[in-house]
C-alpha positions in Angstrom: 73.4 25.7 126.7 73.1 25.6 122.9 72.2 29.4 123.5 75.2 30.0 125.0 77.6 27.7 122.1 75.8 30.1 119.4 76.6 33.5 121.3 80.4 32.6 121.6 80.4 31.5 118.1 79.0 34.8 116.9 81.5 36.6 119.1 84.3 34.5 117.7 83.0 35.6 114.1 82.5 39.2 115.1 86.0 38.9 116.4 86.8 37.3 113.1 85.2 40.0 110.9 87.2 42.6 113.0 90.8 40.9 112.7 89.9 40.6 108.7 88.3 44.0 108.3 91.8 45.6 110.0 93.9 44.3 108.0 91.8 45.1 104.8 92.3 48.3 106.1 95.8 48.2 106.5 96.5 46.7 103.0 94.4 49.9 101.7 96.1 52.6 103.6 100.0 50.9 102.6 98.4 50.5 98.8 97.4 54.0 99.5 100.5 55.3 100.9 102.7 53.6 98.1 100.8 55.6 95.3 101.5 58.6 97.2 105.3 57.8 97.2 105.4 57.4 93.9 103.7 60.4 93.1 105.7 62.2 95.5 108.8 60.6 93.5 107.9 61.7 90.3 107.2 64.8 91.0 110.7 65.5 92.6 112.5 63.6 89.3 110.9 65.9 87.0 111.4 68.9 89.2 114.9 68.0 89.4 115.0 68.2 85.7 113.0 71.5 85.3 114.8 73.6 87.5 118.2 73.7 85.7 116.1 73.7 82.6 114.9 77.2 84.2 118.4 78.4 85.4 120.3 77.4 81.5 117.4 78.1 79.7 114.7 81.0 78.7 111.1 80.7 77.9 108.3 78.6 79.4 109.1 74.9 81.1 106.8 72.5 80.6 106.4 69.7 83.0 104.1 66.4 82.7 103.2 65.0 86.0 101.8 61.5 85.7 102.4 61.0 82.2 104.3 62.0 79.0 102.4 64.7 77.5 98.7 64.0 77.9 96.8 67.7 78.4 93.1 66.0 78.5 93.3 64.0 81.4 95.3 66.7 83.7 95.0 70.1 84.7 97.1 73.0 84.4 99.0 74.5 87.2 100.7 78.0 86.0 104.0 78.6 89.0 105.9 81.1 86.8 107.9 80.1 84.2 106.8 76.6 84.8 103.5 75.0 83.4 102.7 72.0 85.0 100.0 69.4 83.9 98.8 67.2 86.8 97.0 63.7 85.9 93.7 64.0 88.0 93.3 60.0 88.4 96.5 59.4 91.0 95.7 55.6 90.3 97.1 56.4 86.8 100.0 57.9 87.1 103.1 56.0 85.2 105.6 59.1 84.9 106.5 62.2 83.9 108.0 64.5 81.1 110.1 67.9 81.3 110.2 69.9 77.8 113.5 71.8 78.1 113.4 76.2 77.2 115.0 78.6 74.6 118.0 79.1 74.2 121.8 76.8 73.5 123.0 74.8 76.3 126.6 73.8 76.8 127.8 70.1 77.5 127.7 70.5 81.3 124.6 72.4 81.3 122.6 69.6 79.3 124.5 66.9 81.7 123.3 68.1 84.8 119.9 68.5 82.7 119.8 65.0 82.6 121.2 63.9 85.5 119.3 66.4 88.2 116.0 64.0 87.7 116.9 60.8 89.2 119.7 62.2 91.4 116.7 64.9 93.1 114.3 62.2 94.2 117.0 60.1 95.7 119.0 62.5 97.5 115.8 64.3 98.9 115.2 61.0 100.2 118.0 59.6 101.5 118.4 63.1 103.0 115.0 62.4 105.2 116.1 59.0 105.9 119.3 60.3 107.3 117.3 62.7 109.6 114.5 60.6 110.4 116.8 57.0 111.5 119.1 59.7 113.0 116.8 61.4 115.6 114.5 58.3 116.4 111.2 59.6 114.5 108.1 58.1 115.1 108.1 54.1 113.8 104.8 55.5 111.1 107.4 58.3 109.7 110.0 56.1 109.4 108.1 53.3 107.7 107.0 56.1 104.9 110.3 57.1 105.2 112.0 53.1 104.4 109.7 53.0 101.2 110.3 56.6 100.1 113.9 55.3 100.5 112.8 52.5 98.4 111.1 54.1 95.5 113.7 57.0 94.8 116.6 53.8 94.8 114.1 52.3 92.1 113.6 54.9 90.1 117.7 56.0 90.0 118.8 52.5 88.5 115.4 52.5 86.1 116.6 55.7 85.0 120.5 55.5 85.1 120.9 52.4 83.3 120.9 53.0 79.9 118.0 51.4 77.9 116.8 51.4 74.5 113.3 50.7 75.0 111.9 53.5 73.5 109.5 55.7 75.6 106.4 56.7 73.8 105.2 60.7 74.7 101.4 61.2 73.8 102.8 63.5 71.0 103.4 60.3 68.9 107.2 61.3 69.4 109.8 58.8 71.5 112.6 59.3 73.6 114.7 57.2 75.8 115.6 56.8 79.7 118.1 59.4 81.2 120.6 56.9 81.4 120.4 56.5 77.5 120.1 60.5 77.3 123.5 60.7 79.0 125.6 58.2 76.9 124.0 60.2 73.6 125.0 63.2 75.2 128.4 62.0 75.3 128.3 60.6 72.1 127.3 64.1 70.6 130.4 65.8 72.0 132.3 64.4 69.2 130.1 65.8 66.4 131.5 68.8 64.8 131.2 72.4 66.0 129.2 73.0 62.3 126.7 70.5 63.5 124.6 73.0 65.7 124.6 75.2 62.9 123.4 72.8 60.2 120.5 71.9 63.1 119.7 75.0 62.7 119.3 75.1 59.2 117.2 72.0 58.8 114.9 73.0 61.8 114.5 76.6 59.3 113.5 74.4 57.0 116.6 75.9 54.9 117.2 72.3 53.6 119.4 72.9 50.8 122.2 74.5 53.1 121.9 72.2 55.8 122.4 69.5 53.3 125.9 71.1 52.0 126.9 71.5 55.7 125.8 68.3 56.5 127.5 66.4 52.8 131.2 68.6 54.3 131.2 66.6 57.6 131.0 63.6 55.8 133.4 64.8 53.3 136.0 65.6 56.1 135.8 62.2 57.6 133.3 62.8 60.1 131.3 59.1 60.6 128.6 59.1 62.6 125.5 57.6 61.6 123.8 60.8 63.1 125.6 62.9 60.5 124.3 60.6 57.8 121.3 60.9 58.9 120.4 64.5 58.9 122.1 64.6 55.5 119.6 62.4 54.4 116.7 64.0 55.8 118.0 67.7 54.5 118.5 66.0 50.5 114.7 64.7 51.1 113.6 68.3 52.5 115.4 69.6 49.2 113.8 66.8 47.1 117.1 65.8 46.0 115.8 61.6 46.2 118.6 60.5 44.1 121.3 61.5 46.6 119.2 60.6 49.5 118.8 57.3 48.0 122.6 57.1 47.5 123.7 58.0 51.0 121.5 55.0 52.4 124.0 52.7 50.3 126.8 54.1 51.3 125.9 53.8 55.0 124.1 50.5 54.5 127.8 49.2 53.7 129.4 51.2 56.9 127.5 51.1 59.9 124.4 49.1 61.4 121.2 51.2 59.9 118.8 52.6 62.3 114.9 53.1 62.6 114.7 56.9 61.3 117.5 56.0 57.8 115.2 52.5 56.6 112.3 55.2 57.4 113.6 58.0 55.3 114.4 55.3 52.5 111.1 53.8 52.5 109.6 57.5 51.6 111.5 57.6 49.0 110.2 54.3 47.7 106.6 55.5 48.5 107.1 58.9 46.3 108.7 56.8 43.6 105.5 54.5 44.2 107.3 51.8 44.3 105.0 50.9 47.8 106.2 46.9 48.5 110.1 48.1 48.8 108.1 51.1 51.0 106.9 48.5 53.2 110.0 46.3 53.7 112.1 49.4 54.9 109.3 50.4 57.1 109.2 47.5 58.3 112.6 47.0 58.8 112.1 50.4 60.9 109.5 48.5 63.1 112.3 46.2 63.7 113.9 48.1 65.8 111.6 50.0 67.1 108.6 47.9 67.2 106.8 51.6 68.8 107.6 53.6 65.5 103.5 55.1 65.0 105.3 57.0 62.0 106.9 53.9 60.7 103.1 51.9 61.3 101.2 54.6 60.0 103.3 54.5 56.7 103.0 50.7 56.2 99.4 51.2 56.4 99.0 54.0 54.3 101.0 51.9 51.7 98.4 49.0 52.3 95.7 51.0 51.4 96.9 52.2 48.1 97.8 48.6 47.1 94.2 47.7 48.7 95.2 45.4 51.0 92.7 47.2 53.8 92.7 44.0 56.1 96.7 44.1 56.5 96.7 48.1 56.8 94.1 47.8 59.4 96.9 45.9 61.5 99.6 48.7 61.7 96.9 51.6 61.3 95.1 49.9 64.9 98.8 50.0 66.2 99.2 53.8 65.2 96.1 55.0 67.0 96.8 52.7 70.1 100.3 54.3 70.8 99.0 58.3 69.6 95.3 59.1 70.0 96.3 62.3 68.4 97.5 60.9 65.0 95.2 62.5 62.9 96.9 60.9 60.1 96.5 57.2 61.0 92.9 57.9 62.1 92.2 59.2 58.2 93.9 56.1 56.8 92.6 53.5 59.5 88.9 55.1 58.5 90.0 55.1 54.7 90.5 51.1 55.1 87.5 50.4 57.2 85.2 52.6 54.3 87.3 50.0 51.7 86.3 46.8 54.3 82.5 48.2 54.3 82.6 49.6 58.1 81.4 52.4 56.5 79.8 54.3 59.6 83.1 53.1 61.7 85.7 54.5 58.8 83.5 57.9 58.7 83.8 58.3 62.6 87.4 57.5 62.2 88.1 60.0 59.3 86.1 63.1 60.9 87.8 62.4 64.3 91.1 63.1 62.4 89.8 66.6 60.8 89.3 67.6 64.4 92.8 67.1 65.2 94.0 67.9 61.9 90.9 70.4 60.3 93.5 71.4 57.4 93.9 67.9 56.1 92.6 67.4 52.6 93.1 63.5 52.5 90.6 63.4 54.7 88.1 65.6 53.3 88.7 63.3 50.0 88.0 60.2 52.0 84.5 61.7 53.5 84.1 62.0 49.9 85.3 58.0 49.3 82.8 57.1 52.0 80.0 58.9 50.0 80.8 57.1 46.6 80.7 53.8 48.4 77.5 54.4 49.5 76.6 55.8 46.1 75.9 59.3 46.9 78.4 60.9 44.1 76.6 64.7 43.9 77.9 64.9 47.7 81.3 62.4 46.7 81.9 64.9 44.0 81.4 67.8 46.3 83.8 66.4 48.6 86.4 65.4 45.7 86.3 69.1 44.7 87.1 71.1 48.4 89.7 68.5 48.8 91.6 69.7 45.8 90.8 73.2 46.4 92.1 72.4 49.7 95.4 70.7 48.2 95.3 69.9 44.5 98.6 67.3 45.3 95.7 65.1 47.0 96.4 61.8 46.5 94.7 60.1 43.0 92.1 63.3 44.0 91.8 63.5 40.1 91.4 59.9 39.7 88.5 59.8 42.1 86.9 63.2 40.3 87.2 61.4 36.5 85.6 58.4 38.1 82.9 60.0 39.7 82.4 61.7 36.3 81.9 58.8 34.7 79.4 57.0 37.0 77.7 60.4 36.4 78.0 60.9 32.9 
């Protein structure tokens, strides 16, 4: 009898084991199929964008699939004029990003730009959906079908509705949701027909005409805070501070300030080396856009010179964690760590940013720092010397040289 109660109760447990190990099953393959929707979704949103980019436009597109920009992690897939860069780990995909062509697109052109990348996922799908409910598909298609639905209705309002969280591309670069795109886009219509032009300028680095173009907008009433802006930027390109300095009052007075104005003021501050006031505008930067790596990078840097490593440490870890490509912020996060006596750690840091940046002589002067720390000052003094070959505007590069002297005189 007891023979008998023990084979039923293994039964029962086999039976158990099955029933659990189904639906185990079951909850993998939906996991499973929900990744590939979202793929799927994501590929068809940034599609959506790229093709118009490829009808307006000339040149190469360049399309992100899985996330904003990242080349290591992906591989390339040449289709044409398109070069798209696929995230190998599907587990990690977040999103995507389309880099527009050549050439000048008109209002309509850049609209439909925008708007083609939500808008393609969701009417692909509820073009299937129609088809599938329609003609009575099989209940598995139309289950895939429901959260294909689903995902594409997702991504539409996520994308539609205008946000200013700013999204961070591996570049160290930001942008914003489509929906925010648009309303900029609409916002820009109102700019002046010069604006382009001045644009132009200022990308040609021909900063002293963009500036005047820029300084007769304001001048005939035009006042947008994107205006000041650029004017701004094109008096710092022309190293003319003074008026730089003044538009930033005027505007101050006029309009709320944004990230990229308390940024261009606090470089100003940091030329004059006047470092604190640096700080409290980048900071105030990092107020409203708490994602800034320029903005953190700077208020580190500025830390470092007034040798408060520990505090620079704090914005120079946030630079590196939202770009693993600033070469910068790895130089001055390893210049703070030589200062804090993680000498080994600072040196990683600082070499790791010549291999992004090889042509950077801070950090050859800082491999040079780490080797007069440690006391070494025939190989400090070597390094002191190809950094201002390299760029005799180093920073206190002839400071370091005299003191170097001195320890050796």
């Amino acid at each position: 009898m007891s023979t008998i109660v023990l084979i039923y109760y293994f039964a029962y447990d086999m039976e158990y084991m099955i029933v659990a190990l189904e639906r185990i099953i079951g909850l993998c393959a939906f996991a499973a199929m929900l990744f590939v929707i979202r793929m799927i979704t994501i590929t068809l949103h940034e599609f959506g964008h790229a093709i118009p980019c490829a009808i307006f436009t000339k040149g190469k597109i360049v399309v992100f699939l899985g996330t904003y920009g990242d080349k290591e992690r992906s591989f390339r897939i040449p289709i044409g004029r398109f070069e798209v860069w696929w995230l190998r780990n599907p587990f990690l995909w977040r999103s995507g990003v389309c880099t527009q062509g050549e050439g000048n697109t008109s209002f309509i052109q850049n609209l439909l730009i925008i708007l083609l990348g939500p808008l393609a996922s969701f009417i692909i799908a509820g073009g299937a959906a129609y088809i599938v409910y329609t003609f009575r598909f099989p209940n598995a298609i139309q289950f895939f079908i429901f959260f294909f639905l689903g995902s594409a209705i997702i991504d539409l309002l996520i994308n539609l509705i205008p946000s200013r969280r700013a999204i961070i591309l591996e570049s160290g670069n930001y942008t914003f949701n489509d929906g925010s795109n648009i309303v900029q886009l609409i916002r820009d219509r109102k700019l002046p027909e010069s604006y382009n032009e001045a644009i132009r300028l200022y990308n040609s680095t021909e900063y002293k005409a963009a500036s005047i173009m820029f300084e007769r907008m304001i001048e005939e009433g035009c006042d947008r805070r994107q205006i000041y802006e650029m004017a701004m930027a094109s008096h710092i390109g022309d190293k003319n501070y003074e008026r730089a300095e003044t538009l930033y009052d005027i505007i101050k007075t006029k309009k709320k300030v944004s990230s990229n104005l308390h940024q261009y003021a606090g470089y100003i501050k940091y030329l004059k080396g006047e470092y604190e006031d640096a700080i409290v505008l980048y900071r105030l930067a990092l107020k409203l856009n708490e994602h800034d790596t320029y903005a953190q990078n700077n208020v580190g840097h500025c830390f470092n010179i007034l040798g408060k490593y520990e505090h620079a440490l704090h914005y120079l870890n946030k630079a590196v964690n939202n770009n693993k490509k600033f070469a910068y912020a790895y130089n001055n996060r390893g210049y703070a760590k030589i200062k804090l006596g993680f000498h080994d750690e600072g040196l990683e840091d600082v070499k790791y940013s010549l291999q992004l940046d090889e042509h950077n002589a801070q950090a050859i002067r800082n491999i040079g720092v780490y080797y007069l720390e440690k006391g070494q000052t025939v190989l400090a003094m070597q390094y002191f010397e190809q950094a201002r070959n390299m760029d005799p505007e180093t920073e206190e590069i002839n400071q370091l040289l005299e003191s170097v002297r001195g320890i050796d005189g």
